[in-house]
C-alpha positions in Angstrom: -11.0 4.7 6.0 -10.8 4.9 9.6 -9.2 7.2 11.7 -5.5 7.0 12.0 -4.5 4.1 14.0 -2.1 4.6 16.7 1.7 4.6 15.4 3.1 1.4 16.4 0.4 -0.2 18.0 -0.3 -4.2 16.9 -3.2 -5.2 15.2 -4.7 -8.5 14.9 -7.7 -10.8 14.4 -10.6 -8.8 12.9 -9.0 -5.1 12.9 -6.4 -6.4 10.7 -8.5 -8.3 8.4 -10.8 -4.8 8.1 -7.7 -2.8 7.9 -7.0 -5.1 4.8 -9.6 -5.1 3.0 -9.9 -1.1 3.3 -6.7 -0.9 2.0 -6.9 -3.3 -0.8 -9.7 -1.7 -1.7 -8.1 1.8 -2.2 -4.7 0.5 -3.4 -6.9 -1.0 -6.2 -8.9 1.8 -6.4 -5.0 3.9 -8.0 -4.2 5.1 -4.6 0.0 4.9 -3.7 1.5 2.6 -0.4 2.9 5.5 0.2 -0.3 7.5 0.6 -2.3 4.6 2.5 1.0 4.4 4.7 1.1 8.4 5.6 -3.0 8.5 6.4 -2.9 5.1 8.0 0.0 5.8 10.1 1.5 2.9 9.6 5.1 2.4 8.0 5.4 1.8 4.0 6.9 -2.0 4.8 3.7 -3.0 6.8 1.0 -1.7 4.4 3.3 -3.1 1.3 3.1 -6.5 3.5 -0.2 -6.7 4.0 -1.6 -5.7 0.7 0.8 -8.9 0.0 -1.1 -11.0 2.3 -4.5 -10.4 0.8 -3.4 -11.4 -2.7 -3.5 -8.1 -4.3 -0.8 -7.6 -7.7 1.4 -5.1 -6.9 2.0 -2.4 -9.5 5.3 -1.1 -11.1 7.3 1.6 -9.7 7.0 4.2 -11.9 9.2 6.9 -12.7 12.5 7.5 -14.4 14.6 4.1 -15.1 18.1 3.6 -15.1 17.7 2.2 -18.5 19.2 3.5 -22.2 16.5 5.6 -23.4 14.4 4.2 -26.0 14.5 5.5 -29.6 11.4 7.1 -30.8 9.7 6.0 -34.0 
């Protein structure tokens, strides 16, 4: 991926679209918004928002729920 992009700056056009696609790419790929977020320096919303944008399926959480626990069989 390219190097960190400057916190906070706006990107548009054809930065955006590459920006994008890199990061659909790696979110597909198993990687975390959270991890493309922290080595993008961008904030969780905006990579969350524009891996919306380009049509990807978002997975699950993960993780503990806050459900009754399941019976084992």
């Amino acid at each position: 991926m390219a190097d960190k992009l400057v916190k906070g700056a706006r990107i548009s056009g054809g930065q955006r679209d590459q920006l994008s696609t890199d990061l659909k790419k790696q979110y597909e790929s198993g990687r975390s918004i959270r991890e493309l977020a922290s080595e993008t320096g961008r904030s969780y919303g905006f990579v969350h928002r524009l891996l919306s944008e380009s049509g990807v399926t978002l997975r699950g959480r993960g993780g503990a729920t806050r459900g009754k626990a399941r019976k084992k069989s």
